[in-house]
C-alpha angles and dihedrals in degrees: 000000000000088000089068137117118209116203123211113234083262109056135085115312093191108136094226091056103091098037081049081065096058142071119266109058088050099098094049087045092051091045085054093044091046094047090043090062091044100063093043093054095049093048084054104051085035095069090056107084102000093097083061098100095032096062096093087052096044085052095046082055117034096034101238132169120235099252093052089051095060087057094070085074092038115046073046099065095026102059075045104065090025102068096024089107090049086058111044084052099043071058093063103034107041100032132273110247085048088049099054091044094055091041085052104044090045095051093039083057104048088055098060089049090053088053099053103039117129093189130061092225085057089054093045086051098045095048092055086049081048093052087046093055091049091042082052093042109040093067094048092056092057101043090047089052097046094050094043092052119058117239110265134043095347098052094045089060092050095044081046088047095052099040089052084045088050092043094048084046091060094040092046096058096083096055094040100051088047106048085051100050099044091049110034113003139288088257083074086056081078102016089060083079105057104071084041101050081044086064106038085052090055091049091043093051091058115031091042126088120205116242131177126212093176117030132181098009133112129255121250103252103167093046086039086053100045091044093049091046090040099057099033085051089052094039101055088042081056094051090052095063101080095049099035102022124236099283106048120099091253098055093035094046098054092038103046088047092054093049084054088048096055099046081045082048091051098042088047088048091043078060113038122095094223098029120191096222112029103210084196085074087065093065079076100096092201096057090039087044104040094041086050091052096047096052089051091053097044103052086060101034087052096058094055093079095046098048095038089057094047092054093047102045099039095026106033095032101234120151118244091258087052092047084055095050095046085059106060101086087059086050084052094051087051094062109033086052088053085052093040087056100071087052099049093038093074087051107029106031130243101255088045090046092048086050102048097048093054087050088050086046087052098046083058095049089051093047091046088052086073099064120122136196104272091044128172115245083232108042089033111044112355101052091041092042102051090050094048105057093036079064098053089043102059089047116040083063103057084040092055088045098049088056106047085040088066099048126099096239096250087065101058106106090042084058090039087061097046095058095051092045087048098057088032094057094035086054093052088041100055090036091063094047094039095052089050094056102050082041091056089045088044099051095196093295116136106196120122094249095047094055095036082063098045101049080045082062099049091045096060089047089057084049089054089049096056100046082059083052088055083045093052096040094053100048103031099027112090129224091243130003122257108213120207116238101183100283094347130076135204127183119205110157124217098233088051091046090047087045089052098045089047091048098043092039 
């Protein structure tokens, strides 16, 4: 039968092998795949801010400063941003399906040693391995998804499905950091993960198939190590600003020698042979364009969650379990507006989408910087909110498609990191400037009044900071995305993609 597979003696001899080549089981295959990277992916964005409302209790018990304490979140972002090149690579070159095990395994276990730490030294470790094993794992759960799901109309829904995974990930950490550690401890903050990594390795194990973009060759260990050193450099010198300022020696000196380490990054990789980075992808304007937006609306969109819990729980009064709470219709919006984006893209288009959901996203961000200290639920956190994160979600969609769009296929995982490294440092980025801003309006004061004006102010600069992100995405961003294939280029958009499958299905 022309349909068949034939094995060599030393492949696999695993019975399912050769039904897993034809036809049939693929739907049910693409729904696991698609399932598997999902839940990576929301793991992953997850960690990122549900320690939040844990940290008073991690610092009772453990007996950590406060500026150690603030390093939880930290060691955790930076090792993040720092090796999320490194892993969209390792992706490409490795092979998918390896690459998200070990992301996953590393990550799981890193969990369980932050759980258990009796030192404040041991948490601080295991939440940068932590960070390793996400930076390792995030790329992987986009590319996977990419190469299992076939461009057009199909692949706009599952990259829909995982932002609006990703994006419930990050809005669900507040509740879910504070209903575990109300009602069991701050140590199930991390241990939650365990028995959850420990399933979605088992599924992964056996839904996923390996593939390969890249090989045979090397990775890239001088540029690996100069962009890991680079971002984790900047970002720590990002970090210090809201402690130090941006003028004193431990905030100039990081940031000025990551700033050397990634010009040093970028000469080494105009060099290289088998570069880890090939510049020659950012002469795609839709991956320059789309990474550049992202990171724009990123560095204001991140700071929402944060701000929003401090003014309702040191404002407003609410407990962290009922922060959390009060934030649930906003995690919603997320993600209704993620699974609302593959539907608009076909008759919208994917440039005017992104731009109008940043634009929604900023009209929130104006509406929340009017809040005052004795604030309505409705009018102060759940109207604002809503719109807010509708906002992030039309458009973070449209933005994530458009660059992997424009991407040769062997260079998937390299564009899946950048778009993660782009939001994660845009976020750090934001969060320190933000949080200088509403500090300099605050002057140390504590009283309701005085934060409530403070975290206004930083509200109306993240709406200014928007509105420039409308700006970027409607004069840089193209109509459709134009993917590099080696010399050639082709440009199917996704919207288009998405238009002809529909027309033709």
């Amino acid at each position: 039968m022309t349909g068949m597979v034939h094995r060599s003696p030393g492949a696999s001899a695993d019975p399912a092998a050769p039904r897993t080549a034809t036809t049939p089981p693929r739907p049910v295959r693409t729904w696991a795949v698609v399932l598997a990277a999902c839940a990576g992916q929301f793991l992953v964005v997850l960690d990122v801010s549900v320690v939040n409302v844990a940290l008073p209790s991690m610092r009772a018990d453990l007996g950590m400063t406060a500026q150690g304490l603030q390093w939880v979140v930290n060691a955790y972002s930076i090792a993040f941003a720092g090796f999320m090149l490194l892993g969209g690579r390792a992706a490409d070159i490795f092979g998918r399906k390896l690459t998200f095990l070990i992301g996953l395994g590393v990550f799981t276990a890193a969990s369980l040693a932050g759980g258990l730490a009796q030192e404040g030294w041991q948490l601080l470790a295991a939440r940068a391995v932590q960070g390793l094993g996400a930076a390792v794992l995030a790329p992987a759960t986009l590319t996977i998804l990419t190469s299992a799901v076939p461009e057009g109309a199909a692949r706009t829904r599952a990259i829909g499905t995982w932002s609006a995974v990703g994006a419930g990930g990050g809005a669900a950490g507040g509740f879910v950091g504070g209903l575990l550690t109300d009602s069991l401890s701050w140590r199930w903050v991390l241990l939650i993960n365990v028995p959850i990594g420990a399933l979605v390795l088992v599924g992964a194990f056996c839904w996923l198939t390996e593939s390969h973009s890249r090989a045979g060759r090397r990775l890239d260990l001088p540029g690996a190590v100069l962009a890991t050193a680079g971002l984790a450099t900047l970002a720590y010198g990002i970090v210090q600003t809201e402690a130090e300022g941006w003028t004193a020696a431990a905030t100039l000196v990081p940031l000025t020698g990551g700033l050397l380490l990634i010009g040093l990054f970028l000469l080494v990789e105009a060099r290289a042979k088998a570069p880890l980075m090939p510049l020659k992808l950012f002469r795609v304007r839709s991956v320059s364009a789309a990474n550049a937006a992202m990171f724009v609306n990123g560095s204001a969109m991140f700071c929402m969650w944060f701000f929003m819990t401090l003014y309702a729980q040191n404002v407003l009064g609410y407990t962290p379990l009922g922060a959390g709470l009060a934030l649930v219709p906003s995690s919603l919006a997320i993600v209704t507006g993620s699974k609302l984006a593959p539907r608009l893209m076909p008759r919208v288009g994917a440039r005017n989408l992104a731009a109008l959901g940043t634009l929604v996203a900023a009209a929130g961000f104006g509406w929340q910087s009017t809040m005052g200290a004795h604030g309505s639920y409705a009018t102060a956190i759940l109207g604002p909110g809503i719109l807010m994160m509708l906002g992030a979600g039309l458009a973070s969609t449209p933005l994530a498609s458009l660059a992997t769009s424009g991407a040769a296929p062997g260079d998937a995982g390299l564009v899946s990191g950048l778009i993660n490294t782009s939001r994660t440092m845009g976020g750090a980025l934001g969060l320190a400037v933000l949080s200088t801003v509403a500090a300099s309006r605050t002057g140390g004061a504590t009283s309701p009044e005085a934060l409530t004006a403070g975290y206004a102010l930083a509200f109306r600069t993240g709406t200014g900071v928007l509105l420039l992100g409308v700006v970027l995405i409607l004069v840089w961003l193209p109509r459709g995305p134009k993917r590099a294939t080696g010399e050639r280029v082709v440009s199917p958009a996704p919207e288009e993609a998405a238009a002809g499958a529909a027309k033709s299905g």
